[in-house]
N, C-alpha and C positions, 0 to 999 in steps of 0.2 A: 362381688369382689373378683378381680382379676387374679390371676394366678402369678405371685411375687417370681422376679427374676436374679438372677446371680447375676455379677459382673463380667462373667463370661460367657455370656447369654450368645451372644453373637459368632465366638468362639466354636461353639456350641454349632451350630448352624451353619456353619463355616463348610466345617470339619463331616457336616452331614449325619450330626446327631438328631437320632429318633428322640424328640421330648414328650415326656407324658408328665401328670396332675403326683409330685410327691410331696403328700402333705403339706397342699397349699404351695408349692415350689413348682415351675418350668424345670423338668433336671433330663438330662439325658439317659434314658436307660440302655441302651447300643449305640456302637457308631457302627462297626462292620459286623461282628455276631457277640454274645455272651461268651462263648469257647473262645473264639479268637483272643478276646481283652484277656480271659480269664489265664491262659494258656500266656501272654504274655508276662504278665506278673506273679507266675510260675516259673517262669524262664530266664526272662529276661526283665524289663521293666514296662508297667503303667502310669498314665499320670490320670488323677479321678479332681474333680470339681467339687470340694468340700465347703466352699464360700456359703448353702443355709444354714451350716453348724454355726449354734451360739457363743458367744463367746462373754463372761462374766465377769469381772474385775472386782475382788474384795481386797482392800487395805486397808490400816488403821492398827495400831496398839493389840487390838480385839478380834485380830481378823486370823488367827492362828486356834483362837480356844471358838469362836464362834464356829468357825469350818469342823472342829474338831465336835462340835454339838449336833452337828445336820449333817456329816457325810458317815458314811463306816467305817473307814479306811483310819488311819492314823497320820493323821497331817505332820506332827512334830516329827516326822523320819526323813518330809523333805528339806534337804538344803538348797539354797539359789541355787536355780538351774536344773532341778527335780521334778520329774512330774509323779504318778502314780493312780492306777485306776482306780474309781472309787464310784457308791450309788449314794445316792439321796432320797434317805427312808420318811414315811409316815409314822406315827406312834405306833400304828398296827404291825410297822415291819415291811408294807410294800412299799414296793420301791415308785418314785417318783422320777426320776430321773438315773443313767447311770452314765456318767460323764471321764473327764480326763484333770485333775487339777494342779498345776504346775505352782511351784514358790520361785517368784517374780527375784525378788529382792528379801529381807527378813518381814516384813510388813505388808507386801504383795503378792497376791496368789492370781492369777489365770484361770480361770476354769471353762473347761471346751465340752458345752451340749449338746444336744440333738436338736436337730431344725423342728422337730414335731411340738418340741416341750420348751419353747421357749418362754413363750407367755406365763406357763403352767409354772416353773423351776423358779423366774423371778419376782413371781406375787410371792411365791410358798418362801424365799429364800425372804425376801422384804416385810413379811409378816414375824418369821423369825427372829430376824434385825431388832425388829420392833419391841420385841421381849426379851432381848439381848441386852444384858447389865455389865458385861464381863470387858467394859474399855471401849474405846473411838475404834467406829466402825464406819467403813462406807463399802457400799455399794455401786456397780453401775453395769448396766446394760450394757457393753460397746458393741453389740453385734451389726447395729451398723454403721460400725467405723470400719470393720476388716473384712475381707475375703481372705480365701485358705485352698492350698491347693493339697493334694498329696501322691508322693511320688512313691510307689512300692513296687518291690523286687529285687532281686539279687545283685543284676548289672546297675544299677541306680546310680554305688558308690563308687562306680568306674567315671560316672560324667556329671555327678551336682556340681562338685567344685571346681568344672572348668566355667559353671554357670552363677556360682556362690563363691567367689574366688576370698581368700586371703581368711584372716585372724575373726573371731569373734569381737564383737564390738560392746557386749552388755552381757547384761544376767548372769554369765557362766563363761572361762575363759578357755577355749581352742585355737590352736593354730589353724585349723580349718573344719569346715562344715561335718569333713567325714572323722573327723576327732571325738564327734559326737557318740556317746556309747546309748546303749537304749534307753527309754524313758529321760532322756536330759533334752533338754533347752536350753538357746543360749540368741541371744539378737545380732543381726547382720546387719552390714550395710549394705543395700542393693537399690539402684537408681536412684538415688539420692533420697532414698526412704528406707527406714529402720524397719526390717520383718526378723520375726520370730523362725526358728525351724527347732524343729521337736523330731526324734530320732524314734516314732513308740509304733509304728509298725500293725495296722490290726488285719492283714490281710492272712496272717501265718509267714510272712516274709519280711527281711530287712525291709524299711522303706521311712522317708522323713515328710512331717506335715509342715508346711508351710504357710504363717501366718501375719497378712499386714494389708497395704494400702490397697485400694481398688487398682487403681493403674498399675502398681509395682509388680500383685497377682496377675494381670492381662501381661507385662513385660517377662516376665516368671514363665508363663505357660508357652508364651510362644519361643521363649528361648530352650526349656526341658525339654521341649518337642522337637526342636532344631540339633540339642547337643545330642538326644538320645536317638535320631534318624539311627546310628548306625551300629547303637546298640540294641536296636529292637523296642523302643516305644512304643507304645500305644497310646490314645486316647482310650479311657476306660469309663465307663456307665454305671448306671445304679445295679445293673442286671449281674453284672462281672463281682460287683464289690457283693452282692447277695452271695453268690455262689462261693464266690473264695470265705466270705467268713464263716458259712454255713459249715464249711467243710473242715475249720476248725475250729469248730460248736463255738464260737463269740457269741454273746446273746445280741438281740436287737430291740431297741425299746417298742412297746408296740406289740410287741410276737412272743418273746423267751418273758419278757419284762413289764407288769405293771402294777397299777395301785395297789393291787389286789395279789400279789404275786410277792415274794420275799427272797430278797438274796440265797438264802439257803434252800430254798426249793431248787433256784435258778441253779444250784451247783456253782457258785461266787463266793459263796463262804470264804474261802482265802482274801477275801477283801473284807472283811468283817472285823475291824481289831474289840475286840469283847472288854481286853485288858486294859484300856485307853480312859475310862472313867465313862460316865454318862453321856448318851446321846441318844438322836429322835429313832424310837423303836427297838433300843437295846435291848427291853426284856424279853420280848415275842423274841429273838433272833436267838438271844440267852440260848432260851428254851426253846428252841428248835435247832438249835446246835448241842443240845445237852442229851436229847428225848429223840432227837431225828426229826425230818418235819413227815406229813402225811402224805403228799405227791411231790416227784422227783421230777426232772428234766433229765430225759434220757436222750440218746444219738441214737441213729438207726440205720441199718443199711437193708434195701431191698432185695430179697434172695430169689424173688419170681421174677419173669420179664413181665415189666408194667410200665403204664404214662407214669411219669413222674410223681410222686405224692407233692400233695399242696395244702400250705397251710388251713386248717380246720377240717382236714380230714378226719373220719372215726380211727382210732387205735384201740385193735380188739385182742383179748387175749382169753386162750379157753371160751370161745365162744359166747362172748361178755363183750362188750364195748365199755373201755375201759380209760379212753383219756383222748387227747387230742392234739393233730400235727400241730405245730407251731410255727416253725421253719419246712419246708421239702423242695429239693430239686433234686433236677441230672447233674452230677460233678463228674463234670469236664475233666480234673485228674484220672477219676477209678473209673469213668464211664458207667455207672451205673445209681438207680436212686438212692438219694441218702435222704434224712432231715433229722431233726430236733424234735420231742411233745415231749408231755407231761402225762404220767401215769403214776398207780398208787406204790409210793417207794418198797412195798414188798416185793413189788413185780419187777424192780429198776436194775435188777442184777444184768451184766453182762452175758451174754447168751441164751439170755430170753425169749426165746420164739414167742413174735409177737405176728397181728397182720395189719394192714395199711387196708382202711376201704377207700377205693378209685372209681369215683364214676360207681358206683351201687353193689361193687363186685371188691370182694377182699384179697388180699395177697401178700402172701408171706414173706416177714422180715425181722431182722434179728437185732437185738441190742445190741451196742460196742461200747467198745471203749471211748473218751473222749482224748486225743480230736479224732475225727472220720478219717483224715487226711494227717498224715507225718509224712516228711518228708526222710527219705533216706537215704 
């Protein structure tokens, strides 16, 4: 099997993006360095290639109390034009997915996945369905109907709306694109094709995703890139988007997140509504939010000079190997290593001297606070 492309494959390659193998995807991890991208949607603004993210479509009568049985999160908080971050638990509590779910219309939800778990998210959501009693339900796959672009950074909302000009046309109503306050949706009209932009930012920075046709994305990108020349654009890579969310501990499916792993370990909790009535994996969660659970995801920063930590390195404490990296790089903000593991939560306290082994050789680093990065 060949390795699946985005619709801006070309783009891509244009632009003199290094592509490598993500999860089955051609994706660009650099165009000019990691620091450089990273540094700009610190500053100024990036625009990143989100088009292998999935995208889910549930409506019907049913499609408010079923979402509200499979996600954690408490669905009846969104109104049209709402999104809100939420996982998709097993009965045991791990997470299967943790996604972004918007309310469309009263009867329509949006739900934006990871490119790794798409297959995995719509058998597990359509077997659900299946034992679903609670009203007309449908489902559908559209991920490939759309590509997604997203634009993150502070200068962003100096030049989308000379590219997204005028009023909202659907879901949510704005005078324009930057009307948009966080987490909300609303549908546009842009080259004679109707896209989505979502205002929810997972970089630690203002920034809006943008979601619709294949062409109107290739018209989309080459125009951001044209309005933001002269406010500091960049094209930005899988490498840039790693580092900036690492550095404010965002989990990543895959590394912070999986089957086996539980919102409450991950430190998600806040997305957990307990009060909401029955759903898949409430009890374990219960009770790991009532008792604490047994290993935490902690932040860390390197206090020795060392290569980088990288995921599945040893985490040792008192001369014990004690847990393991998840997330590690060099953040490009503080200049020095940071990452994410999971150790046993008596040890998860802030201030923790802990040490990262590197290449066979250990070196000491400290617990923090979450996020590694604030900006101030």
């Amino acid at each position: 099997m060949g390795l699946k492309r985005t619709t801006l494959f070309a783009a891509h390659q244009k632009l003199g993006g290094k592509l490598i193998d993500f999860g089955g995807w051609e994706m660009p991890v650099q165009y000019t360095s990691i620091t450089d991208e990273h540094n700009a949607v610190r500053t100024a603004a990036g625009i990143f290639d989100i088009s292998h993210m999935g995208e889910v479509t549930v409506s019907g009568a049913g499609a408010e109390a079923f979402l509200n049985s499979v996600l954690t999160n408490d669905i009846r908080k969104l109104t049209s034009g709402l999104g809100q971050y939420t996982l998709m638990c097993n009965e045991r509590g791990g997470v299967i997915d943790d996604l972004y779910a918007y309310r469309l219309s009263v009867n329509v939800y949006l739900l934006i996945i990871n490119a790794s778990r798409i297959a995995d998210d719509v058998a597990w959501l359509q077997a659900q369905a299946a034992k679903f009693s609670g009203g007309e339900l449908s489902l559908t796959d559209a991920s490939h109907h759309y590509a997604a672009i997203a634009v993150q950074g502070p200068r962003v909302k100096e030049f989308i709306g000379s590219v997204i000009p005028g009023a909202s046309a659907s879901v949510f109503s704005v005078n324009a694109v930057t009307d948009l306050k966080k987490n909300q949706l609303a549908g546009f009209h842009f080259d004679n094709s109707s896209i989505f932009v979502a205002r929810t930012g997972y970089t630690g920075e203002d920034g809006f995703e943008i979601v619709g046709p294949d062409t109107a994305i290739q018209h989309l990108w080459d125009q951001l890139l044209a309005a933001g020349a002269a406010f500091g654009i960049k094209p930005c890579g899988l490498g840039a988007r790693d580092t900036l969310r690492t550095e404010v501990c965002y989990p990543l499916y895959g590394h912070e997140l999986d089957e086996q792993t539980t919102p409450i370990e991950a430190g998600v909790g806040f997305f957990v509504a307990l009060d909401k009535g029955e759903f898949n994996g409430r009890a374990i969660l219960a009770e790991q939010k009532a008792n604490g659970p047994q290993k935490k995801l902690v932040a860390f920063k390197m206090t020795d000079k060392s290569a980088p930590p990288r995921p599945h390195y040893p985490i040792w404490v008192n001369g014990a190997s004690v847990g393991i990296v998840t997330s590690g790089t060099q953040s490009p903000s503080l200049n020095l290593g940071i990452g994410l593991g999971y150790i046993p939560a008596a040890l998860a306290k802030a201030d923790t001297k802990i040490e990262i082994e590197i290449r066979g050789k250990r070196y000491a680093a400290v617990v923090v606070p979450k996020p590694i990065f604030r900006r101030t």
